[in-house]
C-alpha positions as CSV (number, residue, x, y, z in Angstrom):
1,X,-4.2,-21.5,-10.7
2,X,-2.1,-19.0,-8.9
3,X,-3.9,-15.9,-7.6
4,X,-1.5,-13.5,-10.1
5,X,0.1,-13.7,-13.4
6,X,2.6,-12.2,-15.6
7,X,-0.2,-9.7,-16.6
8,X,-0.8,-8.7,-13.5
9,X,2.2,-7.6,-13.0
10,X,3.0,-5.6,-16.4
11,X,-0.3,-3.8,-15.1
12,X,2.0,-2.5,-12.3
13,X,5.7,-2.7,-13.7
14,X,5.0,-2.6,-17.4
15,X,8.2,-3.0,-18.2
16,X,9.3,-5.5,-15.8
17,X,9.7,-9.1,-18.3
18,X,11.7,-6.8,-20.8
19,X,14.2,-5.9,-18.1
20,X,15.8,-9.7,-18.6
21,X,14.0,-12.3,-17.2
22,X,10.7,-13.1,-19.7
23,X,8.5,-15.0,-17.3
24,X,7.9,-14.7,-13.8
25,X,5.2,-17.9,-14.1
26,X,7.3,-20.3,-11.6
27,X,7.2,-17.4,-8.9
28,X,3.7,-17.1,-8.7
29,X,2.6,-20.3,-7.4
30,X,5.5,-19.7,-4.6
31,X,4.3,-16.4,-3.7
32,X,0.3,-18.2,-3.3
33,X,1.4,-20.5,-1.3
34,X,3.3,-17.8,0.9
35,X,-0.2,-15.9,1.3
36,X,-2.2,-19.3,1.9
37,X,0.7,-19.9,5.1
38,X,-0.3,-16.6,6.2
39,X,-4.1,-16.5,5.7
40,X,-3.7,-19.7,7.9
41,X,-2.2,-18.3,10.4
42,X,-3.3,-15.0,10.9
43,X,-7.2,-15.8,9.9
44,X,-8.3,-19.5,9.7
45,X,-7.7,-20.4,13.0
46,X,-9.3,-17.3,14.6
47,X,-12.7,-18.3,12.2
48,X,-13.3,-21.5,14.5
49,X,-13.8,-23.9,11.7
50,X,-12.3,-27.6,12.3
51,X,-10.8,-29.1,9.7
52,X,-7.6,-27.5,7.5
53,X,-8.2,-24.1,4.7
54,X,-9.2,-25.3,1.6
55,X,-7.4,-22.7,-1.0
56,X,-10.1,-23.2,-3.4
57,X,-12.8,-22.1,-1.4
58,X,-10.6,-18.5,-1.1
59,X,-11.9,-15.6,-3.6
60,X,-8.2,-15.5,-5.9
61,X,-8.9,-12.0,-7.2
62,X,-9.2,-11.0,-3.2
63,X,-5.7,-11.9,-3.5
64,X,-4.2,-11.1,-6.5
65,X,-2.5,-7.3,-6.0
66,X,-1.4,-8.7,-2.7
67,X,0.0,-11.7,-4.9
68,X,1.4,-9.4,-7.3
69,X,3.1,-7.3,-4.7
70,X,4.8,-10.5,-2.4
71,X,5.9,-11.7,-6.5
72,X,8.1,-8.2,-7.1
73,X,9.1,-7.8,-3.6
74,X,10.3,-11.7,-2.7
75,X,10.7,-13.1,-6.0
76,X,11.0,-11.3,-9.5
77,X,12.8,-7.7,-8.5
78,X,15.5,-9.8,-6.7
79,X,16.5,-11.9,-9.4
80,X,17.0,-8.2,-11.6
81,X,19.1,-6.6,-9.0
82,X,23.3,-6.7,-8.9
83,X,22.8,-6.0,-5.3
84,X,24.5,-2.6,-5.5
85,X,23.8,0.3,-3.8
86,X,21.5,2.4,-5.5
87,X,20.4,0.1,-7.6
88,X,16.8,0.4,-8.6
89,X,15.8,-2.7,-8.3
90,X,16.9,-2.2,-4.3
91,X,14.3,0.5,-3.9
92,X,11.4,-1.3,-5.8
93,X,12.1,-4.1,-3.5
94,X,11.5,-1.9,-0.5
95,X,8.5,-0.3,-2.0
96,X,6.9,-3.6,-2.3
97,X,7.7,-5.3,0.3
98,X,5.9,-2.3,2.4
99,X,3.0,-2.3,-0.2
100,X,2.2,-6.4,0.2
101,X,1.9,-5.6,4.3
102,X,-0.3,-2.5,3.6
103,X,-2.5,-5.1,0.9
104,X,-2.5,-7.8,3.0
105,X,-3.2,-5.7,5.9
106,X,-6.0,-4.4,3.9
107,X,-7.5,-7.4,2.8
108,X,-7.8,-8.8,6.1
109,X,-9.4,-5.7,8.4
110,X,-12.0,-5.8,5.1
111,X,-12.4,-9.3,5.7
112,X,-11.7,-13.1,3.9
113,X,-13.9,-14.1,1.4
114,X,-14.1,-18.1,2.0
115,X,-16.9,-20.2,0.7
116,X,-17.3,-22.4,3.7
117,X,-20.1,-24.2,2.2
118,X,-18.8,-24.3,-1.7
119,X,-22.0,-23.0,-3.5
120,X,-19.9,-20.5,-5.7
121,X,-21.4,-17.8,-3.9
122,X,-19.8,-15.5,-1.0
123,X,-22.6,-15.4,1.8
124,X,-22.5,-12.7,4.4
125,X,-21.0,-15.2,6.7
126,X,-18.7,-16.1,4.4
127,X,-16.7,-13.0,4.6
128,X,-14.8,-12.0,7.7
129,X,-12.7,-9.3,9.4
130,X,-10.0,-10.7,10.6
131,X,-10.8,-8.3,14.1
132,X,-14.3,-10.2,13.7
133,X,-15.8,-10.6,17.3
134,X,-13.5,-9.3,18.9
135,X,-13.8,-6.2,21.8
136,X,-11.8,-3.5,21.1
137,X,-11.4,-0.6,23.0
């Protein structure tokens, strides 16, 4: 299962499948697998662990208003838009795209919830700051 869904985003663009386009479903696998890419390389390698990320072992509603925002911003609002300026769709895309970085941004200084161990349970040590051991000065 993707980390959003249609409802997800009606809870932030209610009126966005009545604007001509009734499902966004295909778009939100494509945006999780855009957010896996970048959890890999901005996180997993830094966590030491050998092997490859296992996506299920990821916490999916860690990532779901980050999902929802990368679906509006790469996928859905571009599809709406005639590509005009002024268009609203245009400015929706920019707001976004600038509120996935701040989310993702987010979710990563507060730190990845992955179930190394698969018990169904996020352990302390489970759940890392991407800035995790490192000095900073």
């Amino acid at each position: 299962m993707a980390f959003s869904t249609d409802s997800d985003l009606t809870d932030i663009v209610p009126d966005i499948l009545t604007l001509g386009i009734t499902s966004f479903a295909d778009e939100h696998p494509k945006a999780q697998a855009d957010i896996e890419r970048e959890i890999r390389n901005r996180w997993w390698e830094k966590r030491g662990i050998s092997g490859e990320l296992n996506p299920d072992y990821l916490t999916d509603s860690q990532w779901t208003r980050t999902a929802v925002y990368l679906v509006l911003w790469k996928y859905a609002l571009p599809q709406l838009t005639n590509w005009v300026d002024g268009d609203r769709f245009q400015s929706m895309i920019d707001f976004y795209k600038a509120r996935y970085a701040e989310e993702i941004e987010a979710v990563f200084q507060d730190g990845v919830e992955y179930d190394d161990d698969n018990s169904g349970t996020i352990e302390g040590d489970e759940k890392t700051p991407i800035n995790h051991g490192r000095l900073v000065r």
